[in-house]
N, C-alpha and C positions, 0 to 999 in steps of 0.2 A: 385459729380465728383470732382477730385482732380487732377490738372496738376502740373505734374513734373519737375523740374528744363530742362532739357532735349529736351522733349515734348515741350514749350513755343520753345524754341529755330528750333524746325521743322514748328510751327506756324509762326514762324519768313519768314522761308525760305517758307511756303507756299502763305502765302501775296504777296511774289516777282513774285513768279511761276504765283498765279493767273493774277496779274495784267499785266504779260507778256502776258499773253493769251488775255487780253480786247482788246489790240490794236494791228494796223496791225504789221503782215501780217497777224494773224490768228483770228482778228477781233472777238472774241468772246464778244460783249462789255454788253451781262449780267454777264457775271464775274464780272466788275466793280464793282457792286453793291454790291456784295459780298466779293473782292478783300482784304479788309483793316481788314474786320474780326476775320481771325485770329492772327494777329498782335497787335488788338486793345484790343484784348482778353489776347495776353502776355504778353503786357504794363500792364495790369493791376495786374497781378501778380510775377513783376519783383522785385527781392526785394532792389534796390538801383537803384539812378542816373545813375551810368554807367553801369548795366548791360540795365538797359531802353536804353542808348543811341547805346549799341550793337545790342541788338536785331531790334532797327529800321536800324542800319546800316547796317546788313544780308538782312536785308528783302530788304531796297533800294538797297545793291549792286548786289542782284540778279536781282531784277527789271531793272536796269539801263543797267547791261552790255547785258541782253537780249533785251533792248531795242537801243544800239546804238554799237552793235557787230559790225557794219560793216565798224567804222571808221578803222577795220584792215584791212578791204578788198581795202585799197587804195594804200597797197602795189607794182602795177604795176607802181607808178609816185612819191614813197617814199619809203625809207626801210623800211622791213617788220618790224624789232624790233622797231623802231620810232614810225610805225603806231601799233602796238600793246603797246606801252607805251602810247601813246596820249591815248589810248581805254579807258585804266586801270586808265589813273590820270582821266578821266573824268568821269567818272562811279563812282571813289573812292569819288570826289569833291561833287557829286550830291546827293548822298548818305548823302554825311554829313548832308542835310535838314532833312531828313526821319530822324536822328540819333536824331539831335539837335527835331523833332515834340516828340520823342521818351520817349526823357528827360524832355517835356514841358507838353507833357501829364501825366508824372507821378506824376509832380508836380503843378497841378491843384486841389485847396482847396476842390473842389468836387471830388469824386471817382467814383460816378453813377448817375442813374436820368438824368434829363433834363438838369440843368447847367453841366454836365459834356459832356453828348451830345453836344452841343451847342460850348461851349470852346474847345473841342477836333477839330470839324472840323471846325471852325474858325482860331484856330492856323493852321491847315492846308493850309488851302486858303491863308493866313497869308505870310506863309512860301515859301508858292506855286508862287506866286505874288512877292516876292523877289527874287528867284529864278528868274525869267523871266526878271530882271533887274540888279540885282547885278555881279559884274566885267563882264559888257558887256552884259548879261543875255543868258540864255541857257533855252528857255520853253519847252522844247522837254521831251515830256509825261507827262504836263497837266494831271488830272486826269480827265478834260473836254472833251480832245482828244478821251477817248474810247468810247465817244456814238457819235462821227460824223453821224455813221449809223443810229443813232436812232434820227429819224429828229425831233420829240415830243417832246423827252426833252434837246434839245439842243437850242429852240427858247425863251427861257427865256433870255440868250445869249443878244438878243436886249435891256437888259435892262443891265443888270448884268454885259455880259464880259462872255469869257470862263470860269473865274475862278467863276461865278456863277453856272454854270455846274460843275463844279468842287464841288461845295458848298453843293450841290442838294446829287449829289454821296456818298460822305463823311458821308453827314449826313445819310443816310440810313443805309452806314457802320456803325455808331458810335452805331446807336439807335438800330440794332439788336444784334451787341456787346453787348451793355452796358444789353439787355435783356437776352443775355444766358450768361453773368456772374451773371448777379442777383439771377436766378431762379435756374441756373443748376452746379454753380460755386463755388458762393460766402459763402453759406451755410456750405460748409467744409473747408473754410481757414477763416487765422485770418486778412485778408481782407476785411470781406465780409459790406458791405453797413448797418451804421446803420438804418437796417428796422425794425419796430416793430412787434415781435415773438408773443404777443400774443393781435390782433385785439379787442380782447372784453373790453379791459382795456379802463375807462377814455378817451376816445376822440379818441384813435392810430388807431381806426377802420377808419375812417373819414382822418387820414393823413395817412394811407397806401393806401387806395382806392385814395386820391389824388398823390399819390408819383407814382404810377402804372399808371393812366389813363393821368399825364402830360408825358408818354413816346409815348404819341400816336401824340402828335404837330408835332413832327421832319415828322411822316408819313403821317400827312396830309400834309404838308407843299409839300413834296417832290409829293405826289398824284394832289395838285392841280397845280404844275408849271408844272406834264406832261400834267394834264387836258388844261390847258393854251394853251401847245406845240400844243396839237392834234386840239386845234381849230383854232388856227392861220392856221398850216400846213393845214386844209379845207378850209380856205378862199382864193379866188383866186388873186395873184400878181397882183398891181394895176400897170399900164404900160399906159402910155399917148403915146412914140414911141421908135423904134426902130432899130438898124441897121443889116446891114449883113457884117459878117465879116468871114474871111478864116486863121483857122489854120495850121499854114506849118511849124511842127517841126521838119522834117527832119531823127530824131534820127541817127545821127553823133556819132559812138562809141567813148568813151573820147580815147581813143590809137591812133585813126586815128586826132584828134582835136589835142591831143597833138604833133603830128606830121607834121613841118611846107611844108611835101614833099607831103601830102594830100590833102592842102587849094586845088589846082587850083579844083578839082573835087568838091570839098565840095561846094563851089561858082557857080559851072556850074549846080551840080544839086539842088541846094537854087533855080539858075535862071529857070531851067526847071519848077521847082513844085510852082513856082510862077504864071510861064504865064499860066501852068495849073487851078491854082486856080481861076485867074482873067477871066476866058472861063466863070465862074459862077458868074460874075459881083457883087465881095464885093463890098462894101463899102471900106474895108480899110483890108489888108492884112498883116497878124503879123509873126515876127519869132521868134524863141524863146532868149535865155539868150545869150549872146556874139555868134550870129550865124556868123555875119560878123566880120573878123579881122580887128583890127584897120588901116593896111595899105590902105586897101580900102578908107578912111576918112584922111589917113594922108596927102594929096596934093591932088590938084584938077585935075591935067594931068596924074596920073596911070589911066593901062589900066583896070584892075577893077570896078574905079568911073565912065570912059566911058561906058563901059557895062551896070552896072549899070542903068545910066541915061539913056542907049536908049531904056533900057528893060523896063523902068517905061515912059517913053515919048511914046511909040509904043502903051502900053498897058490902056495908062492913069490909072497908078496903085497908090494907096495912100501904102504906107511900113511904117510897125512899127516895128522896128528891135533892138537887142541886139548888140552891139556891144564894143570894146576898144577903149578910146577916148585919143589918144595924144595931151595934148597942146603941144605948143611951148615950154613951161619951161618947156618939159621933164617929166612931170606931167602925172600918166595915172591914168582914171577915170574907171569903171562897168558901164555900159551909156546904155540908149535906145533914138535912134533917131527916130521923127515920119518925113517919109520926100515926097515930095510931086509929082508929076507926072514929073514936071521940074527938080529933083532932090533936090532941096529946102531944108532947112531942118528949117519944120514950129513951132518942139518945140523937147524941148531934158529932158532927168532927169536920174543923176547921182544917181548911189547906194550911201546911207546915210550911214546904219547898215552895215558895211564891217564883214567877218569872222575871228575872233582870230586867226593867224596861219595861216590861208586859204590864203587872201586877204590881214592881216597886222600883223605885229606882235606887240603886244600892247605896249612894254613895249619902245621900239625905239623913239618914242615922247617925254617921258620923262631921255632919257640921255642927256649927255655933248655933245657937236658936235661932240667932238675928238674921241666919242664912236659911229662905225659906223654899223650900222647892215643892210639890205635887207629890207626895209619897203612895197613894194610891191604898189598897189592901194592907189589913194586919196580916203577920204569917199567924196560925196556928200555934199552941204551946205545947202539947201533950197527945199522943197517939191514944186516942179512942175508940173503943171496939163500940159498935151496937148490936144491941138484943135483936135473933133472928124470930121472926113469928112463928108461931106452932111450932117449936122448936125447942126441950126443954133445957134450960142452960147452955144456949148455943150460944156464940156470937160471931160477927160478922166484923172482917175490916175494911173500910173503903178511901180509897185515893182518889186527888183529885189531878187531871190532867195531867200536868208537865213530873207529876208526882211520881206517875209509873216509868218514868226512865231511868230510877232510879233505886235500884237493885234494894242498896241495902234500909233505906226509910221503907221498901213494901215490907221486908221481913220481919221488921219490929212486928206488924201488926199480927205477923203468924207466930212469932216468937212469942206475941202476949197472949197468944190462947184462940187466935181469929180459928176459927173451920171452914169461911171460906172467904173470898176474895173478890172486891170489886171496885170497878176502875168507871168512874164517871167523867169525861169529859166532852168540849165543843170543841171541834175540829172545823167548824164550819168557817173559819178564819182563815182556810188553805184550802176550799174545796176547789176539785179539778187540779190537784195539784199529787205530787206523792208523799206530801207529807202527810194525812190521813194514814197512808198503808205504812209506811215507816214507824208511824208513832205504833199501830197495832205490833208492826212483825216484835216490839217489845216483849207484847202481854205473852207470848208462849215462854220466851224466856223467863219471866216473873213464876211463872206457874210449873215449871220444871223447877226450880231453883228450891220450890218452896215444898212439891210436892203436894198445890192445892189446887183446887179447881177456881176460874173466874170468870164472872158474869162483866162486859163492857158495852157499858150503853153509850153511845156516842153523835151526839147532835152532830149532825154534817158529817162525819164519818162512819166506823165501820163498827155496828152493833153484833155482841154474838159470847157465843160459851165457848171458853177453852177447857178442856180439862187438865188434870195434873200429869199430863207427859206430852203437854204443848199441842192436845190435836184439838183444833175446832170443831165441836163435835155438832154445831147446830147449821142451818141456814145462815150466813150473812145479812144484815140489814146496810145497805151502802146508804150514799148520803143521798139515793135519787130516788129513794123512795120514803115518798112522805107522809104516808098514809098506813103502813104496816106498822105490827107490833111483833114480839116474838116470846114463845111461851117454850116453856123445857123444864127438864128436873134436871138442880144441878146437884152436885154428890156435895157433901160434908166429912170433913177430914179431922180427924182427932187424932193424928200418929207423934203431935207435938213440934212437926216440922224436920229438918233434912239438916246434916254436916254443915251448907251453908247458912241455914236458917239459923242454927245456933251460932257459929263461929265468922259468917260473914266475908267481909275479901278477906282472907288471911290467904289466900292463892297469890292473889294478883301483888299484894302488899311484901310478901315474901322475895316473889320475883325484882321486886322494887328492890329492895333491900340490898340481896346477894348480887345483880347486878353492880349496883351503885358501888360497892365496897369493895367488890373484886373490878371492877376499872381504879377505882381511887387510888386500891393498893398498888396494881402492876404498874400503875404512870409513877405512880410514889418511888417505886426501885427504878422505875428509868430515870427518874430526874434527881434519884442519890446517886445514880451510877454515873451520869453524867455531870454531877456536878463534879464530882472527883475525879475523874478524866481530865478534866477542864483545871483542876487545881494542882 
């Protein structure tokens, strides 16, 4: 077989197409495993640095904009050409990793076999992992993310990190690549792997049966982390106790939210599907992401905070709410207040991870005063756990929005003692769209990783408990129903948390590293070897 200049370039775009399909909304996530294939297959017969670094960049810009198409859809509270530029720089930016693995892969001292296996989806992970940190970090389509559904092999996860999922994935890619260019590929270009043509010779029997059978590690490896997955997923969640707790997202269309002539109803039926809720005696009753406006919290004599206080004094109700927090200096926070029967407010926590754009615009921090822009939101300073009710010394961690995609800020909060986990955000800003389902296929990964269970209430999106081996264990609440609430016992975990919970990416970080240093090194001796040639 002989592929054409052309032809790599449709392998190119088909990598992207696939891997659009692994994740939601059209959840296909054995594509995954295949996904990277024909990509990994064009890299290898690219014949220069920048056409490697094209062909990864088709492939990612098709992946990307089919994956975050909908930052146009926010059109109703932005201009449409704004949000379709933001679409396009951020799709064009994410790409550039796929571009830059593109280029790293062709320039790997190995071309096939097992080190090339290995180094290819290690630079990935690699690659993968900075992305998720670098200017701000953006993780949104993980290559871990497509198998949420596939709860087996996503529980490696507790040790690893998503981006050991990710790790898992990859290498499957790599190793049936690197197999149908060997056999079906390589043989007719001037590419092709030095393997030995004829076995019977002095020894080359013996290093071709070894060059062939070390391609079968990457498969065991990846057979025994699902074998792993499937038996954890049969063992049953260890649970000492538990509470009852009522989801009341309300799903508040963002048109009506953005509109300050709405609030009075918005508030009257939060109070209604409250007193609703608490007829089925929670524990502690949540709403989602900024459900309450901050004027409610801005003075203690509005008639809202009255209300308020006598809905939760009548009901003896515990509220864990989303809301806008004005200080005094003028200051506004993304806040969740937990607050108590008397009105009380027994513990609070500021969003940390604010959104680029969204929530602040980054670059305003660092000008001259005399240069004044819109900054928007304070970030948060300090991860705070809050006191669970009827719960003795328990306490709870909670995130806000764009917070849970982001692996390592959820684990602090389990690393500081949280038992269990929850995720308050508005989604209503993308409905009808699949970023709702994209942002959830997260929370399973957060809650394997961590080993805890989590409760997500989510205005405009998708309301519900996961437990701690990633299964949703309740009914769904989607954004089209505006009227339910959702009641369940969710477990409480005191095990201290999981390999990753303490130790964090050191997976993904690792892979960065030994990557990086073994290309540095082998170009290092091509280019001393070549200089003295040359001299």
């Amino acid at each position: 077989m002989h592929i054409k200049p052309y032809q790599s370039w449709i392998l190119a775009g088909l990598s992207g197409i696939l891997l659009i399909l692994s994740f939601p909304s059209f959840n296909l996530f054995p594509l995954g495993w295949i996904g990277l294939i024909p990509l990994l297959i064009a890299l290898q017969t690219t014949p220069s640095w920048k056409s490697a670094f094209l062909h990864g960049y088709l492939a990612g810009g098709i992946f990307f904009l089919g994956l975050v198409y909908w930052i146009t859809l926010l059109y109703p509270f932005a201009n449409i050409f704004l949000t379709i530029f933001a679409c396009l720089l951020l799709a064009s930016y994410l790409s550039l990793y796929v571009g830059v693995f593109g280029v790293l892969t062709r320039a790997l001292p190995w071309k096939s076999g097992l080190p090339f296996i290995v180094m290819a989806t290690a630079t990935w992970t690699g690659l993968e992992w900075v992305r998720s940190w670098f200017l701000s970090g953006f993780p949104w389509g993980s290559m871990g993310y497509s198998q949420w559904n596939n709860l087996p092999a996503i529980q490696i996860a507790s040790i690893t990190g998503v981006h050991g999922v990710s790790f898992m994935v990859v290498l499957l890619n790599a190793t049936i690549a690197d197999i149908i260019h060997t056999y079906f590929i390589s043989k007719n270009q001037s590419t092709a792997p030095n393997i030995p043509s004829h076995p019977d010779k002095s020894g080359s029997s013996e290093r071709d049966f070894t060059f062939h059978v070390l391609r079968l590690i990457p498969i065991v490896i990846v057979i025994a982390c699902i074998v792993y997955g499937a038996y954890t997923v049969s063992k049953p969640v260890d649970s000492d106790s538990d509470i009852k707790i009522a989801l009341v997202p309300g799903n508040i269309p963002q048109i009506e939210k953005w509109d300050r002539t709405y609030w009075p109803q918005i508030f009257e039926k939060y109070m209604r599907l409250v007193k609703e809720a608490d007829a089925e005696e929670p524990a502690i009753i949540i709403l989602p992401e900024t459900a309450l406006r901050g004027e409610v919290f801005a003075f203690e004599g509005n008639s809202y905070m009255k209300q308020l206080k006598q809905i939760l004094a009548e009901q003896e109700i515990y509220l864990l709410t989303g809301t806008f927090y004005y200080t005094p200096e003028q200051k506004v926070y993304n806040s969740v207040f937990l607050l108590s029967p008397t009105g009380e407010k027994l513990g609070s926590y500021s969003k940390i991870h604010l959104v680029p754009f969204g929530e602040y615009v980054p670059i305003t921090r660092h000008l001259p005063n005399f240069i004044q822009l819109p900054t928007g939101f304070e970030s948060g300073k300090s991860i705070d756990l809050l006191p669970i009710p009827h719960s003795k010394n328990r306490q709870m961690g909670v995130v806000i929005c764009f917070e849970s995609v982001f692996p390592d800020l959820f684990r602090k909060f389990v690393k500081k003692g949280a038992s269990v986990m929850g995720i308050l955000t508005n989604d209503a800003w993308f409905d009808g769209t699949a970023a709702p389902e994209q942002h959830l296929a997260m929370a399973p990964l957060r809650a394997v990783e961590n080993r805890i269970a989590i409760f997500r209430c989510a205005n405009g999106g998708i309301s519900c408990i996961i437990d701690a081996l990633g299964r949703t264990v309740t009914t769904r609440i989607s954004a089209s129903d505006k009227e339910s609430f959702l009641l369940a016992r969710i477990p409480l975990s005191d095990h201290g948390g999981t390999v990753y919970t303490r130790y964090g990416d050191w997976f993904p970080a690792l892979c960065f590293v030994v990557s990086t240093l073994l290309i540095l090194y082998y170009h290092r001796i091509w280019f001393v070897s070549k200089f003295k040639r040359n001299a």
